[in-house]
LOBAVO-473479 format. One record per residue: residue in three letters; x negated, y negated, z negated of N, C-alpha, C, O in turn. Coordinates in steps of 0.1 Angstrom, whole numbers, plus 5000, padded with zeros to 4 digits. Layout:
N
ALAXYZXYZXYZXYZ;...
This chain:
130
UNK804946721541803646721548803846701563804746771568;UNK803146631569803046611584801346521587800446471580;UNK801546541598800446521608800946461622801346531632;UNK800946341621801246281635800546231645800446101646;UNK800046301653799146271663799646161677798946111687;UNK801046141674801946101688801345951689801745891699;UNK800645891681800345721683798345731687797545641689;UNK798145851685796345851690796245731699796945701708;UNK794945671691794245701684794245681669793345691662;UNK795545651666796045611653796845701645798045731646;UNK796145741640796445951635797245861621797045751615;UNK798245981619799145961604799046051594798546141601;UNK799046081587798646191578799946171566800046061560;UNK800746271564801546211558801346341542802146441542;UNK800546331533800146431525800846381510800446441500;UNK801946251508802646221497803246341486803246351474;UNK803946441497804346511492804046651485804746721478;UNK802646651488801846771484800946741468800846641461;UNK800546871465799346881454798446721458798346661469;UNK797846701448796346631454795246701459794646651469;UNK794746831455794246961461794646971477793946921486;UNK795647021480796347031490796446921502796346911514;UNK796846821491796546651502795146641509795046621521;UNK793846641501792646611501792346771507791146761509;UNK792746901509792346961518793046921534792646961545;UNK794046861531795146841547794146731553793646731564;UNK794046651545792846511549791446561555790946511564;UNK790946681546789646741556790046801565789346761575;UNK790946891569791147001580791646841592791246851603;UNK792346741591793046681603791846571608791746551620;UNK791246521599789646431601789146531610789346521623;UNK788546641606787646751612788246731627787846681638;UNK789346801625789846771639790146711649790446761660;UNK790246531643790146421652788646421657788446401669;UNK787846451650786246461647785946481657785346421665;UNK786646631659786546701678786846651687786146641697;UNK788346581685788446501701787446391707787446321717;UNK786446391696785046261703785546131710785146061720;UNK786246121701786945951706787045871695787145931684;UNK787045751696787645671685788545671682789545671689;UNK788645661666790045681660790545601646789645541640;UNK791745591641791945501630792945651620793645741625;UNK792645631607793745741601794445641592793845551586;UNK796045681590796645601576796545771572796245871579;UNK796845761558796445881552797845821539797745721532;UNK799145911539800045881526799545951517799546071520;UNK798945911505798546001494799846051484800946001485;UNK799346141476800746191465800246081456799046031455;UNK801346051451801645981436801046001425801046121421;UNK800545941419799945951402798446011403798046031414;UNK797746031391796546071391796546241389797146301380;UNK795746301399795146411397795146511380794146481373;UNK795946611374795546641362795646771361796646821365;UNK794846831356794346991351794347021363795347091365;UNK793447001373793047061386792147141383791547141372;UNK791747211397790747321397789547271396789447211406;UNK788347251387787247171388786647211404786147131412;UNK786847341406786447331424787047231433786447191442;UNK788447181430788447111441787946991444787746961456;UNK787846931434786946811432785646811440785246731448;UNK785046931437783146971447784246961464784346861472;UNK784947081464785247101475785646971483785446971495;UNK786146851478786346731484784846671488784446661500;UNK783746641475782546591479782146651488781646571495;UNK782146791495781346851500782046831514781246821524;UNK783446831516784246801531783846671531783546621542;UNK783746571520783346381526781846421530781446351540;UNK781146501525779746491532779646551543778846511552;UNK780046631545780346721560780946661572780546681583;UNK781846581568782846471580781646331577781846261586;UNK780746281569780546131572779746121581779946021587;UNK778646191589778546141598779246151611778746101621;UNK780546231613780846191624782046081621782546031630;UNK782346061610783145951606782545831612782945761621;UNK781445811604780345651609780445671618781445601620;UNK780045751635780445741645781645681652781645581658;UNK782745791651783845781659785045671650785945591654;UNK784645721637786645631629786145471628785145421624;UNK786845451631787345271633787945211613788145101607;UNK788045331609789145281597790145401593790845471600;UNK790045401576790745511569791145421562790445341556;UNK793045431562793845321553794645411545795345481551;UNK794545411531795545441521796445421517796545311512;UNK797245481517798645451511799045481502799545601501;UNK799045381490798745411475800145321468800245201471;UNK800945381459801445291448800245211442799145251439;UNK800845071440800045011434798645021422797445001423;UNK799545061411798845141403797845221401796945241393;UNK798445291415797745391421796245311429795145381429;UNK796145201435795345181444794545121431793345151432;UNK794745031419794345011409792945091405791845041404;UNK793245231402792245371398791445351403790445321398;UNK791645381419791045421431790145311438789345321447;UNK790745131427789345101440788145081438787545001446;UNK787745111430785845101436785645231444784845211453;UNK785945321444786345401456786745361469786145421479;UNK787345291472788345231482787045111486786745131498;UNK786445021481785644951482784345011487783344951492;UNK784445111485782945171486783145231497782345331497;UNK784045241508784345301517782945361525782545481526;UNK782545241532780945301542780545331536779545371542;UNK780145361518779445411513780045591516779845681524;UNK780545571509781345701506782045781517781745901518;UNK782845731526783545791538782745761552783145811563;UNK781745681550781345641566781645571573781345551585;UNK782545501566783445391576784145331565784045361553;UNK785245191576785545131567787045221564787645301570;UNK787245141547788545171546789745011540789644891540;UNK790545091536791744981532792445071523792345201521;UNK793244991517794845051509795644961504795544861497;UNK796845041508798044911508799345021499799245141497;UNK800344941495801545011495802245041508803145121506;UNK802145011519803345001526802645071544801844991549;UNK802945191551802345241557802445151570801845201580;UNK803245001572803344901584802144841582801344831592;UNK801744791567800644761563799044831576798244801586;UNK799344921567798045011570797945031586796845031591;UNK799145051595799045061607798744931611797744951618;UNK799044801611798344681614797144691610796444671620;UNK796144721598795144701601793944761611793044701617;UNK794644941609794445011618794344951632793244931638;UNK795344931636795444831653794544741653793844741663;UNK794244651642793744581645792244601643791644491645;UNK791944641643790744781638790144771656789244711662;UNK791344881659791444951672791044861682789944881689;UNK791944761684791944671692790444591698789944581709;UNK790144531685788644481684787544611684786444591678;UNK787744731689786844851689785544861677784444911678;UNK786244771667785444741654784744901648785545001646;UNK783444901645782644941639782444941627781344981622;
């Protein structure tokens, strides 16, 4: 698990190696807190591997309820939330992934490869895209 703030506004979230619980609470607690610095921002987010199984049915609420808590300052300030998914993995997940401004308030992406996800991010950044 890490959190790398050293490239702001291009936040890293490195939550591969955790629960999915755990990942998706590291993902609310480090959002929230870009949230504060009131600036524009891009996140790559490393997710853990495989699908979610015999989890807590709370945590599942507890995610809906942190995506609705952070989207409007998401729509605001984030430029872009890029995933970093085994393929497979991004397979599940995308009408999710597609539904990004629906769902997160902004746009998103997912890639395998986190060079990926940081180019789009930049390029995000760069164009102070909306």
């Amino acid at each position: 698990m890490s959190v790398d703030w050293s490239s702001w506004p291009l936040l890293h979230i490195g939550a591969a190696d955790l629960p999915h619980g755990d990942a998706r609470a590291l993902i609310a607690r480090t959002l929230d807190e870009a949230l504060r610095r009131g600036e524009p921002f891009g996140a790559l987010m490393e997710m853990p591997p495989g699908v979610p199984r015999n989890e807590n049915p709370d945590d599942g609420l507890q995610q809906v309820r942190a995506v609705r808590r952070l989207r409007p300052g998401l729509t605001e300030r984030c430029r872009g939330l890029a995933f970093v998914l085994p393929s497979g993995q991004r397979e599940h997940h995308a009408k999710v992934i597609r539904s990004g401004d629906k769902v997160w308030g902004c746009p998103t992406f997912s890639t395998d490869t986190a060079a990926a996800a940081q180019d789009w991010l930049r390029g995000r950044l760069a164009r102070g895209a909306l």
